[in-house]
N, C-alpha and C positions, 0 to 999 in steps of 0.2 A: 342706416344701420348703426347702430353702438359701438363705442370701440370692443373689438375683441370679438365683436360676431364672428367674423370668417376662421379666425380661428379655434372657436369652439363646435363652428360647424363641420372645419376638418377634423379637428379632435372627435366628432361623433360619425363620422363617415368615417375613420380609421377605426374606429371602436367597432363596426359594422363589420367593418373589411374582415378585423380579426376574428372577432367573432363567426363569420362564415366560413373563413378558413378551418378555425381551429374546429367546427361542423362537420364541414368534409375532411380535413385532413391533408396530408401531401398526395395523389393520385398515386404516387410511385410505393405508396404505403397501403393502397387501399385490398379488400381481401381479394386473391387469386381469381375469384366468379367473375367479380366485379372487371377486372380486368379481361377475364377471357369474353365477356358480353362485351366491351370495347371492340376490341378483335368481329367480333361476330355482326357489330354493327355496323365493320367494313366492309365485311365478304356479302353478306345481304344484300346492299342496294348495290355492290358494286356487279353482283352474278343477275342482281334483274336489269341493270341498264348493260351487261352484257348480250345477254337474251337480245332482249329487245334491238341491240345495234346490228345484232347477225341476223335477226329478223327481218330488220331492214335491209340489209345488204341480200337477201337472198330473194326478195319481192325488187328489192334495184339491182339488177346486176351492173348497169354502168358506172354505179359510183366508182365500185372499186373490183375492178376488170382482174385484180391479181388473185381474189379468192376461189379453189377450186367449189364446186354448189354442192355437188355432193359430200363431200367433209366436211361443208360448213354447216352441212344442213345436218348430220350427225352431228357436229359440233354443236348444235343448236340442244339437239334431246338432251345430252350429257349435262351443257348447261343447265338446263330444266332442273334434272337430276341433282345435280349440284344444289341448286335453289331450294329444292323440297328437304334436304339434308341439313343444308344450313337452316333452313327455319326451323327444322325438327331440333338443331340444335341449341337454339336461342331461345326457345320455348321448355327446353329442359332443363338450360342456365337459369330462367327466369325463375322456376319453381327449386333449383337448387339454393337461390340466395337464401333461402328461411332455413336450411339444413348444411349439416356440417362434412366435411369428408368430399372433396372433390377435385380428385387427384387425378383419375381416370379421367374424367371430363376434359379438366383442363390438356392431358396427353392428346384425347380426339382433337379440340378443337386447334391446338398448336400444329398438331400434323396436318389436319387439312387446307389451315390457313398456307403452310409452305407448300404441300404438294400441290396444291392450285398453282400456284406460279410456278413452281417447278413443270407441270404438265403444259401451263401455257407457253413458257420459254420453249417446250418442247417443239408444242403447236408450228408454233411462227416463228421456231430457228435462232438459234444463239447468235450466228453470225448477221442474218439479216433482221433483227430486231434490236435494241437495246434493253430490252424486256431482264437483260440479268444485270441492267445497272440497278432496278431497283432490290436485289438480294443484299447488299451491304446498309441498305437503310431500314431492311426487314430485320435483319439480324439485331439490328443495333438498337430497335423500340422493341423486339420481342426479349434483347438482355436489361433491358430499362423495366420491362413488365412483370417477365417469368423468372428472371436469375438467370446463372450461368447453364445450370443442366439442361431447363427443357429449349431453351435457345441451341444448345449443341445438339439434342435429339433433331429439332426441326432442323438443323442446316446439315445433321449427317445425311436424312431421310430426303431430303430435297437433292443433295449434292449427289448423292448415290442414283436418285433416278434419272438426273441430269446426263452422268458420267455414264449410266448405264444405254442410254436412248442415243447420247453420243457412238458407243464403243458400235450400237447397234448400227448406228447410220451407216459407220464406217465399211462396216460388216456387209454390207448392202440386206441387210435383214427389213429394215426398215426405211421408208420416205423420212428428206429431209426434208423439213417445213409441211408437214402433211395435209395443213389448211390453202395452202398456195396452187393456182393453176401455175402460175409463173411468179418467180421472185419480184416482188416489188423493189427493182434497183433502175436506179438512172444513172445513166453512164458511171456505172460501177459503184452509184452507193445508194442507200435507200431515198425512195423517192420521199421529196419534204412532205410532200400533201399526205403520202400514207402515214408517214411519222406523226403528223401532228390529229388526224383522225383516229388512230391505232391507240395512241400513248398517252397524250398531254386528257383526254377527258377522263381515262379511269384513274391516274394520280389525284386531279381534279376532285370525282368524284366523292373518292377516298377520303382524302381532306375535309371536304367540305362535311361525311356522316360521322367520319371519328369525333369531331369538335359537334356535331350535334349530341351525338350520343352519349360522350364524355359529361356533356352537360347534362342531359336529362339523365345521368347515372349520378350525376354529381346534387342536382337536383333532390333526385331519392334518395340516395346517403343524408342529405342534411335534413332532409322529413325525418328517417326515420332517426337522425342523435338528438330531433328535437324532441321526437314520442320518447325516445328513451329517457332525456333525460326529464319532462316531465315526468316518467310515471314512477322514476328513482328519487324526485323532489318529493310526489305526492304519496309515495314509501314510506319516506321518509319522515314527513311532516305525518303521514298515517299512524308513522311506529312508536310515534312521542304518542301518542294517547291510548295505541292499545298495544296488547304485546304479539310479539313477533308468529306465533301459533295464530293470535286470533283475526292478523294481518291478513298471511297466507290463506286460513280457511277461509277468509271473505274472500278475499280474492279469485281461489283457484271455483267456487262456488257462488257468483252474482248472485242466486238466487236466495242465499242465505242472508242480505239487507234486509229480504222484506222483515216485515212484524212478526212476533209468536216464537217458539220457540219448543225444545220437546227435553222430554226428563233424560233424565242421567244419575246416574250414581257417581258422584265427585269428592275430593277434600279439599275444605276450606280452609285457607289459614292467612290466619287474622294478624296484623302488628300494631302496636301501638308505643308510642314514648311518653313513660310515666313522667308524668308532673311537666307537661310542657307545653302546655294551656300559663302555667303558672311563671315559668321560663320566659315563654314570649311574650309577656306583660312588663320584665324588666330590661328586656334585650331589644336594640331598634328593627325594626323592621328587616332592614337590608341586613343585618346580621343572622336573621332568622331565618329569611328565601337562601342564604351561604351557606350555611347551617343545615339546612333541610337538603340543600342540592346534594353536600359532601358524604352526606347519610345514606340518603337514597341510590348517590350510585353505586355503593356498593352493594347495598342489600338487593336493588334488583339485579345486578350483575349472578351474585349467588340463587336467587330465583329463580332466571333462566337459565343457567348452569343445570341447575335439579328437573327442569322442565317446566317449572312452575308458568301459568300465563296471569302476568301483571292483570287484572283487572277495574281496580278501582287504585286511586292515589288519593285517598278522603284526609286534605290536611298533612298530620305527621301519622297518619295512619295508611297503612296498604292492605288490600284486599288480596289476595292470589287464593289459586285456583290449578287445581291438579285434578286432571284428568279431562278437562274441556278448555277449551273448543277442539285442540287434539286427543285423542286417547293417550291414555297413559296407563302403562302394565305397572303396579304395587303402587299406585299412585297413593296409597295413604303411609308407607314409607318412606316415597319419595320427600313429601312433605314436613316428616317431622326427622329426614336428615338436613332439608333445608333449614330448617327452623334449627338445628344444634350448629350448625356451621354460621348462621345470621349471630346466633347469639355470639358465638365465637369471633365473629365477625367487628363486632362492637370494639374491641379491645382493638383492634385497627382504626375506626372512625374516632375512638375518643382517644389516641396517639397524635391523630392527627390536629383535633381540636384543641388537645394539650400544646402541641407546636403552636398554634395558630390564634394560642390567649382565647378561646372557645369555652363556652360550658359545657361539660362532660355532658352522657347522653345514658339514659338507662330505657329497655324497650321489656317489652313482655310479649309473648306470641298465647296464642290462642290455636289450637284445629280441632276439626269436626269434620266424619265422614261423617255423608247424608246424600238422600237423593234429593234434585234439586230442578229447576225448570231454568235451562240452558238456552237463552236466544236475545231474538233483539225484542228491549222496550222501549217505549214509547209512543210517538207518534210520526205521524208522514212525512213530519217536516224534520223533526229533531227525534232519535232514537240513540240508546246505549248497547250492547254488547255486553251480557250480564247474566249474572247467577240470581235467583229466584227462590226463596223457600224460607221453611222453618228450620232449614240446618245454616241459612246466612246467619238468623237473628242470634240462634244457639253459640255460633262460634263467638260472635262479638259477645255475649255474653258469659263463655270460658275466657275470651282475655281480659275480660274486665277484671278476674279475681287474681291476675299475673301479676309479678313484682318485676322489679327489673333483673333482664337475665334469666325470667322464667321459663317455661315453656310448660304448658298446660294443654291436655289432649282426654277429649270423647271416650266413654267405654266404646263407643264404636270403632274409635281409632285402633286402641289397643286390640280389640277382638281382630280387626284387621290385618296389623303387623304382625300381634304373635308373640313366640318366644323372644326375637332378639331385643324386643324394645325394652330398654332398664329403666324399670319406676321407682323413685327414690322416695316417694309419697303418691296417699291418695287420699281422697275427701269427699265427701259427701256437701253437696250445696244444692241450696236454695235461689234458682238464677228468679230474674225479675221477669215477671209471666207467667212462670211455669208454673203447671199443676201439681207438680210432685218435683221431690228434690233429686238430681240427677248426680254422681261420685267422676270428679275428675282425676288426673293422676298427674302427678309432676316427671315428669319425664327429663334422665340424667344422660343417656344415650343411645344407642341405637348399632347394632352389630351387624352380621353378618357381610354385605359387600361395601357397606358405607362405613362401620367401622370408626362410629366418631361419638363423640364426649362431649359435654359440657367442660369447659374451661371455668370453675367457678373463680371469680375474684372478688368475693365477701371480707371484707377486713375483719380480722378476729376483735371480738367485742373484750373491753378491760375497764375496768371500776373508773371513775371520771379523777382527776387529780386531787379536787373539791365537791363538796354535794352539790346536785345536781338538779334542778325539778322544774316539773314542765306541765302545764295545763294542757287537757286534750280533750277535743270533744267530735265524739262518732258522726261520720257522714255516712247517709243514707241517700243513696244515688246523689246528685247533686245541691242536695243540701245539706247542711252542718245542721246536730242537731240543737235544742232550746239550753240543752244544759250542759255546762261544763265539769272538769273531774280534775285535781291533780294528783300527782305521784313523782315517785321517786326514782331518778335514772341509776338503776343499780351497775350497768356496764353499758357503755357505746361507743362508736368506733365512726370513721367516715360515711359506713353507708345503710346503719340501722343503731336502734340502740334497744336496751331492755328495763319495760317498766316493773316496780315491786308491785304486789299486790297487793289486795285482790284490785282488779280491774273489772272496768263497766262496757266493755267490748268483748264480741267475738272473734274468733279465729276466720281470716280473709275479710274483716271488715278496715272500712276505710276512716284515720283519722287524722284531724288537722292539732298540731303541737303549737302551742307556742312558752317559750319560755319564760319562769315565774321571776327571775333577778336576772338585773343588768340594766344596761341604760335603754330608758324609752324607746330608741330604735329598734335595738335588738330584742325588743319584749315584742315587739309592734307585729315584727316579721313571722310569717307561717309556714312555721313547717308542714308538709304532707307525709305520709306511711300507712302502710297497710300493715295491721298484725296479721305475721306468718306462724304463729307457736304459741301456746298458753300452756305452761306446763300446771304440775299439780299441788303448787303452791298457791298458783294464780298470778305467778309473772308474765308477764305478756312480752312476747319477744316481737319489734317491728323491724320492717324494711323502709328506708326511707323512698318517697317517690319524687319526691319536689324537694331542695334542699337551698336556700336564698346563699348564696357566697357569704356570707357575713358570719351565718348561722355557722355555715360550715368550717370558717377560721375559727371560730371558737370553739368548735367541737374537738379540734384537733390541736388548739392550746390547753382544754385540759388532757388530751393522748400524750401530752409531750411532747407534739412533732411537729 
């Protein structure tokens, strides 16, 4: 053996140990059932090898010459009767462990455990048994199991029938010893042979079922912290990929794994972080997984707050989902007060990125109510938990025309919510697919019980310090197009600027900037924006979506700041 074996072997048989313990727990902690089936697991075996010892003594009478036959053989049915009670009661303990509230229970089972000994000290005589030595070591494991009250109940209720069978004996109301033909005494004290016949095997007994039963109690306890705590791991490792709605309805419904799925009327809503395909080309990787972690926990935080169920995590994009897998009442409200409070929300995630030498962050939301096909796809081996339709592709489709900070919503939506939703804009677009062009609406807030606003933080736009100008050429889905345009930056500010006209783009198209003067690097660099305004001069007013750090200290040495 290696040096160190034995001591990494006790190091792993302590590691056991604890672990088992800390499974079961202290016994003296463990829940009141569990406790009173201890108890019950002594009065059982010890009421059948009762039985059966009066059984014998009444088919031998010479064993033991002191017992009267007729009250032992009564004493025998009562026995019985005992037996069939106690099982009745350990059988209703057993079915009480999955259910809570067992308060009653535990008062049955503590009283009959003492009145049994109380009735038998009765049986066979205080004076000639020692039957009441064992009441100070009953008293003293039932204040170790049950606390102070039901141990005082059991020894009032014991003590009282004792004092009262005595008061009785006195009385001459009642036989003393009433199982006795004659007192088992030799020359004035109990005979040894009855003593150790009588006493030493039900102690024995005792003993020997509490520590089985302890154990197979202890046994079950550690089964079921180990089901438990797998199925709080497999929750858990469950609730990082889908969310906490769609957890539950697999769960509380097995049947819902299988394949297929059925329609629903739902809202989608879509996020995305503009220009950050372009971000994470200059940022290292491990910046970017930090980055993405610090983002995401808050926006789903607020997600599930609104009710929202996480669905897809695509990237720096989220999918969510209002009104499936659980139902959800205004679920096309609920969605677009989520989406003003996310946006709101950003001004906390890019505080924090600010502390943390981080690149700011800008997002744009997308919703669509639509019906939709709600279930699992895939296949038998590998399946998702997913939304299905042409109102998925439509929502990604409204965010794509989002700026950062946006929030963009479906005439469906609107028709939806109603009066309280405030449109600050709307537009008619041409999504990529579509047959015909459908009118989105910019949405500024949203009333009645949610009562929330967009937080705008747009920097007011101002003439540049020096002229200005900047080469820009129209992207059309992901590609830039053949030819380029310049102009002239008439005002810009940190997070958009304004070209003169006339311009060769339209309103929510996408274009990449680069700048006409300055040193080769900073010409090199590309900006991204989306024109948000074309007024009727033909200046074009952008928002920026990708902004290179270089670009941006120069935008802000001609602001002045």
């Amino acid at each position: 053996m290696t040096q160190g074996g034995p001591t990494l072997l006790a190091a792993q048989a302590g590691e056991t140990s604890t672990t088992w313990l800390e499974r079961v727990g202290n016994p003296l902690e463990w829940p009141d059932i569990d406790k009173a089936l201890i108890i019950q697991g002594i009065i059982v075996p010890a009421m059948v090898g009762s039985w059966f010892r009066t059984h014998y003594l009444l088919t031998h009478p010479s064993v033991e010459p002191y017992y009267d036959r007729g009250m032992l053989a009564f004493a025998n049915w009562v026995i019985g009767g005992f037996l069939v009670l106690s099982a009745v009661l350990t059988a209703i303990g057993l079915r009480l462990r999955r259910r809570e509230g067992h308060r009653l229970y535990l008062h049955i089972v503590n009283q009959t455990w003492w009145l049994t000994y109380a009735v038998l000290a009765y049986l066979h005589g205080l004076a000639t048994t020692p039957l009441w030595a064992i009441f100070p070591f009953l008293g003293f494991f039932c204040l170790l199991l049950f606390g102070a009250k039901l141990t005082a109940a059991g020894v009032l209720s014991s003590l009282g029938l004792i004092y009262a069978t005595t008061i009785a004996e006195q009385a001459g109301v009642i036989p003393y010893a009433p199982l006795f033909r004659e007192l088992p005494l030799v020359n004035g004290r109990v005979a040894d042979t009855w003593m150790w016949s009588s006493m030493i095997w039900p102690v024995a007994l005792s003993a020997v079922t509490f520590v089985v039963f302890a154990f197979l109690l202890a046994r079950a306890r550690e089964q079921a912290a180990h089901v438990e705590e797998l199925g709080a791991l497999l929750k858990q490792m469950f609730g990082r990929y889908v969310s906490t709605e769609v957890m539950k309805s697999l769960l509380a419904r097995p049947g819902s794994f299988q394949l297929g799925g059925e329609r629903r009327r739902v809202t989608i809503l879509m996020t995305d972080l503009r220009g950050f395909t372009a971000l994470a080309e200059r940022v290292p990787p491990e910046e970017v997984i930090a980055l993405l972690n610090a983002y995401f926990e808050v926006m789903v935080d607020v997600c599930l707050r609104h009710g929202g169920s996480i669905n897809e995590i695509i990237g720096d994009a989220l999918l969510v989902t209002f009104g499936a897998p659980a139902p959800l009442a205004e679920h096309s409200a609920a969605a677009v007060a989520c989406a003003i409070e996310m946006q709101n929300a950003m001004q906390q995630v890019n505080a924090a990125n600010l502390r943390d030498r981080r690149p700011e962050l800008g997002m744009g939301i997308g919703i669509n109510t639509s019906e939709v096909i709600v279930g699992n796809i895939g296949s038998e081996k590998r399946s998702a938990f997913t939304v299905v339709g042409s109102g998925v592709n439509m929502t990604s489709r409204i965010e794509s025309f989002t700026v950062a900070g946006q929030v963009l919503v479906s005439q469906s939506v609107v028709d939806e919510v109603g009066a309280i939703l405030r449109i600050d804009d709307r537009r008619e677009v041409f999504p990529k697919g579509a047959t015909a062009p459908i009118t989105i609406y910019d949405v500024g807030g949203i009333g009645g019980r949610y009562h929330l606003a967009l937080e705008r933080s747009d920097a007011q736009l101002v003439p540049p310090s020096r002229t200005l100008e900047v080469r820009y050429v129209p992207i059309s889905g992901d590609r830039a197009g053949n030819h380029d345009y310049e102009a002239t930056v008439e005002r810009v500010s940190r997070t958009g600027m304004e070209l003169s006209g006339p311009v060769r783009v339209d309103v929510l198209d996408d274009v990449r900037l680069n700048l006409v003067r300055g040193s080769a690097r900073l010409t090199s660099l590309d900006v991204y924006a989306k024109v948000v305004a074309i007024d009727e001069a033909g200046r074009a007013r952008l928002r920026f979506t990708s902004t290179p750090p270089e670009v941006l200290t120069y935008f802000e040495g001609l602001l002045g700041t």
